[in-house]
N, C-alpha and C positions, 0 to 999 in steps of 0.2 A: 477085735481091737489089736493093733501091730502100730507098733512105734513108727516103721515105713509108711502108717495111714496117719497116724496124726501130721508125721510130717509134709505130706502130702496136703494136707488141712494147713501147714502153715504157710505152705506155697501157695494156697490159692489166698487166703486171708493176703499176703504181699502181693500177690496178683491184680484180687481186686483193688487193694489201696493206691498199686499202679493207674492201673485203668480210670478210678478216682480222678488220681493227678492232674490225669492228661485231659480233665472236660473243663478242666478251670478255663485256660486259655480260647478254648472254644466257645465258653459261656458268654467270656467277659469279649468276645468278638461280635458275638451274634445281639449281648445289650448295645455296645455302639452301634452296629450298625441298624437297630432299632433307633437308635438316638437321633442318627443322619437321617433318618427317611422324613422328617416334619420337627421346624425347630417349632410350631406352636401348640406340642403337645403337651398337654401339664405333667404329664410322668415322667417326660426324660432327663430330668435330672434328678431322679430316681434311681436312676439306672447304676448311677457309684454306687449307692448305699447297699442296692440289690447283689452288685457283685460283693461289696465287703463283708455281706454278709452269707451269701455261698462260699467265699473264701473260707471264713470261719465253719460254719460248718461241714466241709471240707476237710480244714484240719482238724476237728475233732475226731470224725467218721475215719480218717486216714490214722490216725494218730489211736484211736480205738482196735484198729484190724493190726497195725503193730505190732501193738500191744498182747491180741491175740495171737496171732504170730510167735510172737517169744514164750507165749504161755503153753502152748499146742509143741514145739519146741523140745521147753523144759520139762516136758511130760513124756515127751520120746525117749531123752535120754535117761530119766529117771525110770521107765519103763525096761530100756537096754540095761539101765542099774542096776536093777532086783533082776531082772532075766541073770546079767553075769554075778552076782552074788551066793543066788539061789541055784545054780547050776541050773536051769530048766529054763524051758524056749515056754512063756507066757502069752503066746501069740493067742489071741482068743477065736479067731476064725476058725469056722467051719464047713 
């Protein structure tokens, strides 16, 4: 365990909530153009509620890795803390 790996753990937690992001608009592309293809189908007016509710989960799952993010973080530098405290390199790798 080294502060440089959790940080690295926070980078990909931001990473993926990036990557996250960016499928909202391609979801909410790929239900209309479900929607266009037959107006007599009974689920395409479905298709809002389906995206408002990937939105949402969405924001939570994003809004979760965040979170982890800042956690992973503040455990780096609290890690660098006791290291420059204690005078001793606590890096746990072997």
């Amino acid at each position: 365990m080294s502060s440089s790996y959790l940080r690295r753990l926070a980078d990909e937690c931001e990473g993926g909530a990036g990557r996250i992001r960016t499928t909202t608009a391609a979801a909410e592309e790929a239900g209309w153009e479900i929607a266009r293809q037959d107006d007599g189908w009974s689920f395409v007016t479905s298709v809002t509620d389906m995206h408002a509710r990937w939105e949402a989960l969405n924001k939570v799952i994003v809004g979760r890795l965040h979170e982890a993010a800042g956690n992973f973080r503040d455990s780096a530098d609290a890690f660098d803390g006791t290291d420059a405290a204690t005078g001793f390199d606590l890096d746990f790798r072997h």
